[in-house]
C-alpha positions as CSV (number, residue, x, y, z in Angstrom):
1,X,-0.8,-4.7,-12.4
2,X,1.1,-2.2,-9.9
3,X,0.1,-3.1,-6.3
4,X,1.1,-0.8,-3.2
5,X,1.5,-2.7,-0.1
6,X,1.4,-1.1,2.8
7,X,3.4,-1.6,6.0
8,X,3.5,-0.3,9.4
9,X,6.8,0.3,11.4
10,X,6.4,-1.1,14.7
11,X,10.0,-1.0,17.1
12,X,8.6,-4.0,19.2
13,X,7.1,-6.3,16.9
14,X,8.7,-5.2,13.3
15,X,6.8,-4.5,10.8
16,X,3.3,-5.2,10.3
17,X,1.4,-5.6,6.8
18,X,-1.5,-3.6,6.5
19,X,-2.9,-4.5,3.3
20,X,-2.7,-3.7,-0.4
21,X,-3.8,-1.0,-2.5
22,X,-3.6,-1.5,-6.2
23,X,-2.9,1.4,-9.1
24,X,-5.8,2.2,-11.1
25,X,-4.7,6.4,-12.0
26,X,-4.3,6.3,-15.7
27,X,-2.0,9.8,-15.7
28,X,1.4,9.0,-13.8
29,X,2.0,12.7,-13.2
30,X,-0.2,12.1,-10.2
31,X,1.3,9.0,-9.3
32,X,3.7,10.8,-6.3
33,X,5.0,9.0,-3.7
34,X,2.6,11.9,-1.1
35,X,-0.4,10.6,-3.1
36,X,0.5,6.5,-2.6
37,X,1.0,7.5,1.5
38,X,-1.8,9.3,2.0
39,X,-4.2,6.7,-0.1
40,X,-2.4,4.1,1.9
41,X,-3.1,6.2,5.6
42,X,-7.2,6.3,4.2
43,X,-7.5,3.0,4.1
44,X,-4.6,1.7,6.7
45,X,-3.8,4.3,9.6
46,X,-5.2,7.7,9.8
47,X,-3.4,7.8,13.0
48,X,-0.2,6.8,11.9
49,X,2.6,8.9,12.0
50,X,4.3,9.7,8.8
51,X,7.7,7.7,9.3
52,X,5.7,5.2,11.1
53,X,4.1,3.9,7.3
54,X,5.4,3.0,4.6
55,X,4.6,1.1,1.3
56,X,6.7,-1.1,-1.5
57,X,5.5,-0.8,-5.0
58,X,5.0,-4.2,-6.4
59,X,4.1,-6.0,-9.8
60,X,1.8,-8.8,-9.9
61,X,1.9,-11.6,-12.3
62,X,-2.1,-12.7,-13.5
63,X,-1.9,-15.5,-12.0
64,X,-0.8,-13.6,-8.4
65,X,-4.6,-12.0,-8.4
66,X,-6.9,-13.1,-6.6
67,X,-9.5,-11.0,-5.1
68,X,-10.7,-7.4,-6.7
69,X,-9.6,-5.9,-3.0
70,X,-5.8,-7.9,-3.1
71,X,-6.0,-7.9,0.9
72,X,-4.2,-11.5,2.4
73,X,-7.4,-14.0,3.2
């Protein structure tokens, strides 16, 4: 399973994890790295600047999910 997780730049305390979004689009024509961000801002940080977010696309094994949401406990 493909899993987006979402980060936000901070210059004082590094980077922060948001939370994690995972891939359910079936077409990957509209799988764009625009579409990923601004899922990611939805959910995350609406008032984040664009270079201030950022995401790293990662697979999970079966045994890596947990919860239907994939957010850290």
């Amino acid at each position: 399973m493909v899993v987006y997780k979402f980060y936000l730049r901070d210059a004082i305390n590094g980077d922060i994890f948001l939370g994690s979004l995972p891939e359910r689009r079936k077409d990957p024509r509209r799988i764009t790295e625009e579409s990923i961000l601004n899922w990611g801002r939805t959910y995350f940080g609406r008032n984040a600047k664009d270079e201030d977010i950022f995401f790293i696309k990662t697979v999970l094994e079966e045994s890596e999910k947990r919860h239907p949401n994939l957010s850290p406990p």
